[in-house]
SEDOVO-756959 format. One line per 8 residues: for each residue x, y, z of N, C-alpha, C. Coordinates in nm, 4 decimals. Example, Ala and Ser with C-alpha at 12.3 -4.5 7.8 and 13.67 -1.06 7.14 Angstrom:
REM residues 2
1.3190:-0.5690:0.7800:1.2300:-0.4500:0.7800:1.3200:-0.3300:0.7800  1.2850:-0.2250:0.7080:1.3670:-0.1060:0.7140:1.2900:0.0030:0.7870
***
This chain:
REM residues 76
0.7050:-1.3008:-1.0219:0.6474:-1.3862:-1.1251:0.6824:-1.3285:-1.2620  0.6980:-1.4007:-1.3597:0.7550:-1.3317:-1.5074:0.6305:-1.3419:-1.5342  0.6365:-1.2316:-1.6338:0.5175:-1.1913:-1.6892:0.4624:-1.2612:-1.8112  0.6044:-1.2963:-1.8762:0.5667:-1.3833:-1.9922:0.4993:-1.5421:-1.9701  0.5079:-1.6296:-1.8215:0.4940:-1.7704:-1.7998:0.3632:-1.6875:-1.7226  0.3468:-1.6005:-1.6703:0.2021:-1.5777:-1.6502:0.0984:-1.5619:-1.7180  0.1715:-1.5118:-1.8519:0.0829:-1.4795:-1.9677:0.0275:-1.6232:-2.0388  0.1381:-1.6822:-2.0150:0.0948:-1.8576:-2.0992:0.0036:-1.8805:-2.0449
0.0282:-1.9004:-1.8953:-0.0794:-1.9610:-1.7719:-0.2251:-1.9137:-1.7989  -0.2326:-1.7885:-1.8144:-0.4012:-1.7110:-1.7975:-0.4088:-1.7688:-1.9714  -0.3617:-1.7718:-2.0731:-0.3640:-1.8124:-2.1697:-0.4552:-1.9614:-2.1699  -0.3390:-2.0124:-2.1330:-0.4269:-2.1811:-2.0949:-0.5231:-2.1935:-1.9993  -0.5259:-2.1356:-1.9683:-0.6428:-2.1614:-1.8134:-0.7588:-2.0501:-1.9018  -0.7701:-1.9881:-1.9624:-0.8661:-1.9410:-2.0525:-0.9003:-2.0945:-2.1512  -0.8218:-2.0986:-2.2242:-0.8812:-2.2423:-2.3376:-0.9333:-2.3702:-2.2744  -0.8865:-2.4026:-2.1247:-0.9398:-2.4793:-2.0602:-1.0486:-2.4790:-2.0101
-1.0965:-2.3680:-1.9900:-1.2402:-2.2938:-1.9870:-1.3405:-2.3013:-2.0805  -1.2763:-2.3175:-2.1775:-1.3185:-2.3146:-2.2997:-1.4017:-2.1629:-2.3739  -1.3498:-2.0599:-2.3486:-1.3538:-1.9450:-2.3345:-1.3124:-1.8598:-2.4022  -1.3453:-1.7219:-2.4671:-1.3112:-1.7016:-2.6368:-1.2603:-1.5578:-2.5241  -1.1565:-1.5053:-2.6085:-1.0867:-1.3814:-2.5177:-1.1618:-1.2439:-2.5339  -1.2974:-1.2287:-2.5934:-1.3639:-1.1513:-2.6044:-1.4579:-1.1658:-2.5256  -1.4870:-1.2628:-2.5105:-1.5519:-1.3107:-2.3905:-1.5115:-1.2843:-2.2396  -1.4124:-1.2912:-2.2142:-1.3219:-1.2658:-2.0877:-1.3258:-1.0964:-2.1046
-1.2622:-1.0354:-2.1871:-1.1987:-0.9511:-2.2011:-1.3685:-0.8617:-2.1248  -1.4799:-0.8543:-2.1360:-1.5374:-0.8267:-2.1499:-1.6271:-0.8302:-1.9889  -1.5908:-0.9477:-1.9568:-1.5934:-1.0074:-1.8279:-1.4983:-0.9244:-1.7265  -1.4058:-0.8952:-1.7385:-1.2791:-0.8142:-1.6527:-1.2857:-0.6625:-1.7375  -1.3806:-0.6429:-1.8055:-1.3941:-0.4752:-1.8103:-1.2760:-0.4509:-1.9170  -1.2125:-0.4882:-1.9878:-1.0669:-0.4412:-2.0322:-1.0708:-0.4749:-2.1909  -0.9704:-0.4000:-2.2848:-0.9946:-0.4095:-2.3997:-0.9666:-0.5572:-2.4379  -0.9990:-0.6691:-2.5475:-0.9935:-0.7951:-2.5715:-0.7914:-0.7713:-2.6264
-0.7759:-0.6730:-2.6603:-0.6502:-0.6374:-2.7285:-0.5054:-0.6454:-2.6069  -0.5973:-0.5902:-2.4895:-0.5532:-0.5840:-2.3683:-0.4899:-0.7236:-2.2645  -0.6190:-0.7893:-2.2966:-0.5782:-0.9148:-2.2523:-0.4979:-0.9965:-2.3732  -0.4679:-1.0109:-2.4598:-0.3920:-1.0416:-2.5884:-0.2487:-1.0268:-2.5319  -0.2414:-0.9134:-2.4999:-0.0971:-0.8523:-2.4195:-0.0620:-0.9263:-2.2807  -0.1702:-0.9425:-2.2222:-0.0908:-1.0230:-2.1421:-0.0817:-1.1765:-2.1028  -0.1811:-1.2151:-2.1849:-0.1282:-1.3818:-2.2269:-0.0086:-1.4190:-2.3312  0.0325:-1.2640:-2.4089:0.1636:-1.3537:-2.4685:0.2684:-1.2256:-2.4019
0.2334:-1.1779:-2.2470:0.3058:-1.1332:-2.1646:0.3953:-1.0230:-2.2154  0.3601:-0.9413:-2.3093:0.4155:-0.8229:-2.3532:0.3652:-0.6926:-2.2676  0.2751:-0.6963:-2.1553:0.2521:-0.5879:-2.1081:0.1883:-0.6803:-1.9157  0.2724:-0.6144:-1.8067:0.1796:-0.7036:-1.6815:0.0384:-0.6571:-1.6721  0.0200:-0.7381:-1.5673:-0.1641:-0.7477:-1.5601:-0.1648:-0.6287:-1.4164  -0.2902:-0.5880:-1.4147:-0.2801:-0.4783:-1.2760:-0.3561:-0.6508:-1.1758  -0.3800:-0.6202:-1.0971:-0.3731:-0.7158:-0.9605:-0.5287:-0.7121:-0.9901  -0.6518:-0.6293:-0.9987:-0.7588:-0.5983:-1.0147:-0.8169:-0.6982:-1.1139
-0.7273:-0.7050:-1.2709:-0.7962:-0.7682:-1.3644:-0.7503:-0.9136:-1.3758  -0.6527:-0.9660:-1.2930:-0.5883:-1.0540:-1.2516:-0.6845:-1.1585:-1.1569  -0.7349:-1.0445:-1.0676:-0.8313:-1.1253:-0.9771:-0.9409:-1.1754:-1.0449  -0.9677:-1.0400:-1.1310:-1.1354:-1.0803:-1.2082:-1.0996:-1.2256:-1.3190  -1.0118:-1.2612:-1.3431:-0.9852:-1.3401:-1.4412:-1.0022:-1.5267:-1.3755  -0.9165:-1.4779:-1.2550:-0.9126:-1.5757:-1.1690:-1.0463:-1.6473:-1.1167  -1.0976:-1.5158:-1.0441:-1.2517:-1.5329:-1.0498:-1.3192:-1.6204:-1.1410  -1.3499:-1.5258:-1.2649:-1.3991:-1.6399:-1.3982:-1.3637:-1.7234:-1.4275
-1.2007:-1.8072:-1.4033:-1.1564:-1.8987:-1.4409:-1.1394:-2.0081:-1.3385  -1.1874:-1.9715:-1.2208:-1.2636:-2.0256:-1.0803:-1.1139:-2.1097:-1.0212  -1.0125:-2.0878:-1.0069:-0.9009:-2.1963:-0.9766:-0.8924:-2.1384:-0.8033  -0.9782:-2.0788:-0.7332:-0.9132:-2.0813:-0.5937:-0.9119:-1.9569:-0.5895  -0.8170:-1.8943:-0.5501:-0.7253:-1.7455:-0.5027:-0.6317:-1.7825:-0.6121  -0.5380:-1.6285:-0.5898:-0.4244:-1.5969:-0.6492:-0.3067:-1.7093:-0.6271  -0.2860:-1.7403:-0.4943:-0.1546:-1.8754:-0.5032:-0.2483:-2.0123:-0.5340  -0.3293:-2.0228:-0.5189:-0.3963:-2.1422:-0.6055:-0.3282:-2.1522:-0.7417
-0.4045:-1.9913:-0.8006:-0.3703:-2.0408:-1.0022:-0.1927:-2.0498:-0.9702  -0.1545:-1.9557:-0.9233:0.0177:-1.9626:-0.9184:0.0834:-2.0844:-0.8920  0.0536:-2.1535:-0.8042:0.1039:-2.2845:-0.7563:0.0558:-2.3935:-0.8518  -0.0749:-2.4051:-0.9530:-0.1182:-2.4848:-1.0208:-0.0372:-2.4959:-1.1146  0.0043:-2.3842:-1.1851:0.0731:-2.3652:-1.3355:0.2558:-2.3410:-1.3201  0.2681:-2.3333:-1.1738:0.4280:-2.3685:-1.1197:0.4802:-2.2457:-1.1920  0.4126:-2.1108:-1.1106:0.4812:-2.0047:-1.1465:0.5572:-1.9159:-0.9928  0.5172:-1.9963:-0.9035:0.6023:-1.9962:-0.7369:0.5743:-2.1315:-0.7518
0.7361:-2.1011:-0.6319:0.7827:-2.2670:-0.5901:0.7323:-2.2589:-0.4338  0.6877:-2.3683:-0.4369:0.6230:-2.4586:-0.3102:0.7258:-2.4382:-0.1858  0.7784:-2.3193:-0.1014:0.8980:-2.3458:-0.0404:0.8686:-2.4309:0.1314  0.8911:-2.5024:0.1933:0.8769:-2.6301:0.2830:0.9674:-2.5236:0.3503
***
């Protein structure tokens, strides 16, 4: 997964939430500066704060949000 179209994804799926990144940031234990980094994908996410995000942002599991925001392809 690129880190940068993941970063958009948790990006948008935060504002769709309607959700202020201090808010989150705070929620997943991690600096608000931290998550900054990886919604405009300058640094990856560990798998831990990834989950917690997911969690709060309630989309399923991990290939849920992935498959929603078409960051894996659907392979048949």
């Amino acid at each position: 997964v690129d880190v940068k179209q993941l970063g958009i994804a948790l990006k948008i799926r935060r504002q769709e939430c309607g959700l202020y990144r201090n808010e989150v940031a705070r929620y997943a234990g991690i600096n608000p500066r931290t998550l900054r980094c990886y919604e405009d994908g300058e640094r990856e996410i560990s798998i831990i704060s990834f989950y917690k995000l997911i969690q709060l942002y309630e989309v399923g599991d991990i290939s849920d949000f992935l498959m929603k925001y078409s960051l894996i392809k659907n392979e048949k």
